[in-house]
C-alpha positions in Angstrom: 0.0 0.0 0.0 1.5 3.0 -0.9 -0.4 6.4 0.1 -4.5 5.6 -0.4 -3.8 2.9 -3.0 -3.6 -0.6 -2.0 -2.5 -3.5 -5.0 -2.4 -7.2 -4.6 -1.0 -9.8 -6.3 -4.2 -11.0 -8.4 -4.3 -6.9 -9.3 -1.0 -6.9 -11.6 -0.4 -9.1 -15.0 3.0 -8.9 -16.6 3.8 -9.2 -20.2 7.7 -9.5 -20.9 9.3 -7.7 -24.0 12.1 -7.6 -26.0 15.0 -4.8 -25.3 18.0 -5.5 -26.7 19.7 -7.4 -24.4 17.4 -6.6 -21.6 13.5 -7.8 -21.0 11.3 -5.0 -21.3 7.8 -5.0 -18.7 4.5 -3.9 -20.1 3.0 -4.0 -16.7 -0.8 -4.1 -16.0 -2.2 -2.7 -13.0 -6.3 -2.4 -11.5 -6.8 1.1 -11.1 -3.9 2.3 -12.9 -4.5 6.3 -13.6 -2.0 8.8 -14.8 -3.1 11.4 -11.7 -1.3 9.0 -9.4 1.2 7.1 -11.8 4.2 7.8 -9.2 2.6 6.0 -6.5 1.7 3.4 -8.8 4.9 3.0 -10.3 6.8 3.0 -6.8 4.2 -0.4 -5.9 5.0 -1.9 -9.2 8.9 -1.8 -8.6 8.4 -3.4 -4.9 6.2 -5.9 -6.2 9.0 -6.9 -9.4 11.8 -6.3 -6.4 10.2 -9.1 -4.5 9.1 -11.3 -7.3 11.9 -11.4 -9.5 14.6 -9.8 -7.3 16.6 -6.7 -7.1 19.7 -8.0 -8.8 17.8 -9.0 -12.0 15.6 -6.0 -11.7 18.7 -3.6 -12.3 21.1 -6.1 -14.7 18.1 -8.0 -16.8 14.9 -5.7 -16.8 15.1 -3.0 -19.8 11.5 -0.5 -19.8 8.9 -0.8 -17.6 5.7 0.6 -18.8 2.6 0.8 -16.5 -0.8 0.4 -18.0 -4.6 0.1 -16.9 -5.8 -3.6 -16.3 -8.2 -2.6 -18.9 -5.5 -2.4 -21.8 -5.5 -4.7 -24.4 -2.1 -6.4 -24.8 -0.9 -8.8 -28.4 1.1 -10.7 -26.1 0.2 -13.0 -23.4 -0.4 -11.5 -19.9 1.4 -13.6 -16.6 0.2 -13.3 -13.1 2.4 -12.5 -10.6 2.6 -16.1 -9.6 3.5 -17.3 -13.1 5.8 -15.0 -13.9 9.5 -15.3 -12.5 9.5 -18.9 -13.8 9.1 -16.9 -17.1 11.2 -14.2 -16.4 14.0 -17.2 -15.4 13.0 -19.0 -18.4 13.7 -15.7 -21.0 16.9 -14.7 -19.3 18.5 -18.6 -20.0 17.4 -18.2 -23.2 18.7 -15.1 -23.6 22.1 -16.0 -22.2 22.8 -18.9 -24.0 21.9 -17.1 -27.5 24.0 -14.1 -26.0 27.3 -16.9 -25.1 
């Protein structure tokens, strides 16, 4: 919870992105608005701190783009449950085609 805004897991779906070398986050978010993005943006960074880890977050994550839960996405959407095994699953890839 940061300020009036509280977010739980079930509230966030991740879909992973190419960035160069790096893994670019389209991140989706219930009650995502602009008037309070920097709140928002500081829970979604705690929350991919915590899931994925703070090392990975600053040496493997590229963008990070916030979005309504609302938004359409092309690409498949991962809870937060489901996702670090395919965060860990796109940086071994990535490694071994970047070896």
């Amino acid at each position: 919870m940061v300020g009036d805004i509280k977010v739980g897991a079930e509230d966030i779906e991740i879909t992973p992105e190419p960035d160069g070398e790096k893994i670019g986050l389209r991140v989706f978010v219930k009650g995502f608005n602009q008037e309070q993005s920097k709140q928002y943006s500081h829970l979604v960074y705690i929350f991919l701190d915590h899931i994925i880890g703070e090392y990975d977050m600053e040496t493997r994550v590229g963008f990070i783009e916030i979005y309504p839960f609302e938004k359409t996405s092309s690409n498949k959407r991962f809870g937060i449950n489901d996702f670090p095994a395919v965060f860990d699953a796109l940086t071994e890839k990535q490694n071994y085609k970047n070896n």
